[in-house]
N, C-alpha and C positions, 0 to 999 in steps of 0.2 A: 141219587139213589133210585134204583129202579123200582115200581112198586112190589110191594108184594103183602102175605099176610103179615100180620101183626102176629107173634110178638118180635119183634125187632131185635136185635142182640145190640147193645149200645154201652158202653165202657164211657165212663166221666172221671176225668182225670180231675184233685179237684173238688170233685161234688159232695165232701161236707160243709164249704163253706154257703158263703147265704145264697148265691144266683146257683147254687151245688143244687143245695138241700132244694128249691123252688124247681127247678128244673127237673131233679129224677122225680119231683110228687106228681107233676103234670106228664112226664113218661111211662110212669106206675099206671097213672089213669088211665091212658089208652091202653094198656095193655101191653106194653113193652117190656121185656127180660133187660135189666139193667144191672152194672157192679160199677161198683163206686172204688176209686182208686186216690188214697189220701193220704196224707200222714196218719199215725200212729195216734197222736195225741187228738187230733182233730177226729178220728174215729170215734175215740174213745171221749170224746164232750157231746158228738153230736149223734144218738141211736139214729140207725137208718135200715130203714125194712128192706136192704136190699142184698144183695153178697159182698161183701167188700175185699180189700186186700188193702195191706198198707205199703206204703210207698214212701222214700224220699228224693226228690226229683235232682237233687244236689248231691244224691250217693249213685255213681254209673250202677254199682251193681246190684243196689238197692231196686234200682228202674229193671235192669235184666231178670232181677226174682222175678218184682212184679209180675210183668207182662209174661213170664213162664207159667206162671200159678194163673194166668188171665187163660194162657192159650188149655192149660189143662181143664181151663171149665167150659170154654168154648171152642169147636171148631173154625169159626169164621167168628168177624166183628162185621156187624151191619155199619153202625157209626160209631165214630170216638170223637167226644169234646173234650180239649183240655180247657179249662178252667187255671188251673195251677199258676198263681204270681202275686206277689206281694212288691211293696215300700214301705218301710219302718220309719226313716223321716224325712223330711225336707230340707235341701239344705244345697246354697249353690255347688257349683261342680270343682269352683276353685278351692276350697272346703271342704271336697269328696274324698275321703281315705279310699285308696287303691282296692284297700282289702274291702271295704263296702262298695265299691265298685263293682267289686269280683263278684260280692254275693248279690248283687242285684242283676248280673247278669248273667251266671250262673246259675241262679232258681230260675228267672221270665224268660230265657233265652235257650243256654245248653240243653236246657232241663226241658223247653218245648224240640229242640233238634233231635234228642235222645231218644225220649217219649214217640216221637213219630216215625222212627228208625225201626221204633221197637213194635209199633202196630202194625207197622204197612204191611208185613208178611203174611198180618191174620186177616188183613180185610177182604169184604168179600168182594164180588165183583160189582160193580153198580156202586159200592159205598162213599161214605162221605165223613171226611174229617171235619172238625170247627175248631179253628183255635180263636181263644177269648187273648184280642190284646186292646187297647186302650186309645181314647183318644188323640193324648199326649203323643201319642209315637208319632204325628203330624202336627198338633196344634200345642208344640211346646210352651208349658210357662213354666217360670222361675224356679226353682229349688227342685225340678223334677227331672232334672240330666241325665241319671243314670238310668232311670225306671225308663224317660221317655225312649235313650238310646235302645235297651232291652226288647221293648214292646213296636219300634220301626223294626229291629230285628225281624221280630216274630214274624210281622208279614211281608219280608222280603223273601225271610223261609215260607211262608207257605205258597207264596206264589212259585216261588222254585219248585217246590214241592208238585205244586200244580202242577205246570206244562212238564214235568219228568215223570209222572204218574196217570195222566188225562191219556183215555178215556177212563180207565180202570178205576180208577178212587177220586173224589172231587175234593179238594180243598179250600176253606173259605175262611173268613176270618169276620167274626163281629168283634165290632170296637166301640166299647161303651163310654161314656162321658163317667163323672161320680154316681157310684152306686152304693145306697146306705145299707152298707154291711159293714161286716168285721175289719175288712181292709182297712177301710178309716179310720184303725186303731191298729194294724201294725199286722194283720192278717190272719185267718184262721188257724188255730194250732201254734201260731209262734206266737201271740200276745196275751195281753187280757181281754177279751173282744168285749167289753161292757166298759174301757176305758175313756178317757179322753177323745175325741178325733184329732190327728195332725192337721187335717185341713179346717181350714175356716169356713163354715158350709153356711151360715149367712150370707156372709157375700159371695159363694158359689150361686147358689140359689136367685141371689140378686141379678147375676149377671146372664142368666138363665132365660132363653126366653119365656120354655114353658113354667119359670117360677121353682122350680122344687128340683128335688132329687130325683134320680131313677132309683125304683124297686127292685128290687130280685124281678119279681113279673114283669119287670118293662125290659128284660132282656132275653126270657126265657123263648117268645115268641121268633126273634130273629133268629136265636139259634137253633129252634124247632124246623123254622125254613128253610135253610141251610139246609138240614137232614135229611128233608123230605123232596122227594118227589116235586115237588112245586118249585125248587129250585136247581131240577136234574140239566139244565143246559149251561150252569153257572158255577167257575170253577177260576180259583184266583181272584178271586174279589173280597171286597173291603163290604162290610155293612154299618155304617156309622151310626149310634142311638144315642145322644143326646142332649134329646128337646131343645135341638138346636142354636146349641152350643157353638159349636163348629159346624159349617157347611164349604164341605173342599167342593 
């Protein structure tokens, strides 16, 4: 993104859940013009001082409102992150219903193809996409087939994305390891988020180098970089955060 003044025009697809909610507070602070793009239900749990629209990433036409009601409050998008993707449970692939198949690739996948069909017209020149996809989508483990299948998607689309958009709009992608949010109960708006975790986070944590989970704020950073300026010659790339989890 090329510099320019603040306030930024920046669209989060996404951004009521928890690296959502962290992300547009640290965009608010510098001064940035933000709208939060979410489900309906996740709107309406999580108040957000910004402009919102609701969204379901799994309805095409739901997307096509969306981003209509987006382009009537802005002229141009400085940046869009999508955020947007869940898994509800773990369970090998041989064991995978088709139909949850579908909807796991469907919300983390179609729903990032669609989403980005749907911005690229408004973005401005210099701008920068981020799509949030995961570690798994390289560093597979057990019972995560469909999610992991989904989230390799994600960034073989944004690299695509990339060199058929470059110089005009930069696309990048952060891939976080576990991050203690909602997700780990089955995702913002579609669970109880104060639930159970499906994952076993002791022994994540164990196997961890740096010991713990990542934060909503141990990701907000990367994807702040991405945005900005400081990573204006970088377009098609993977940014991998977790505390050294995985090292491709």
């Amino acid at each position: 993104m090329t510099e320019k003044a603040t306030p930024r025009r920046i669209a989060v697809l996404g951004g009521a859940g928890g690296i959502g909610r962290a992300l547009i507070a640290h965009l608010v602070q510098k001064g940035d013009d933000v709208t939060v793009l979410d489900l309906a239900s996740s709107l309406a749990r999580h108040a957000l001082d910004t402009k919102t629209i609701a969204i379901d990433v799994c309805d095409e036409s739901s997307i096509e409102t969306a981003f209509s009601a987006l382009g009537n409050h802005w002229d141009q998008v400085d940046g869009f992150v999508n955020l947007a993707g869940y898994n509800s449970a773990l369970q090998p692939l041989s064991q995978t219903g088709a139909d949850y198949f579908d909807e796991v690739i469907a919300g983390n996948l179609r729903g990032v193809f669609l989403a980005a069909k749907a911005v690229l017209p408004m973005m401005a020149q210099g701008g920068a996409v981020v799509h949030v996809a995961s570690g798994l989508a390289a560093h597979v483990r057990p019972g995560y087939g469909a999610y992991s299948a989904s989230k390799a998607g994600v960034i073989a689309l944004t690299k695509t994305f990339a060199v058929e958009n470059a110089p005009q709009v930069r696309f990048n992608v952060v891939a976080p390891g576990l991050v203690d949010t909602a997700f780990l109960r089955g995702g913002t708006g579609r669970s109880d988020e104060d639930g159970q975790s499906i994952v076993p986070l002791d022994a994540y944590r164990a196997m961890t180098p740096m010991k713990r989970l990542a934060l909503p704020e141990d990701i907000v950073g990367p994807i702040e970089f991405l945005l900005s300026p400081a990573s204006g010659f970088m377009t098609g790339q993977v940014l991998w955060v977790n505390g050294g989890g995985y090292m491709p």
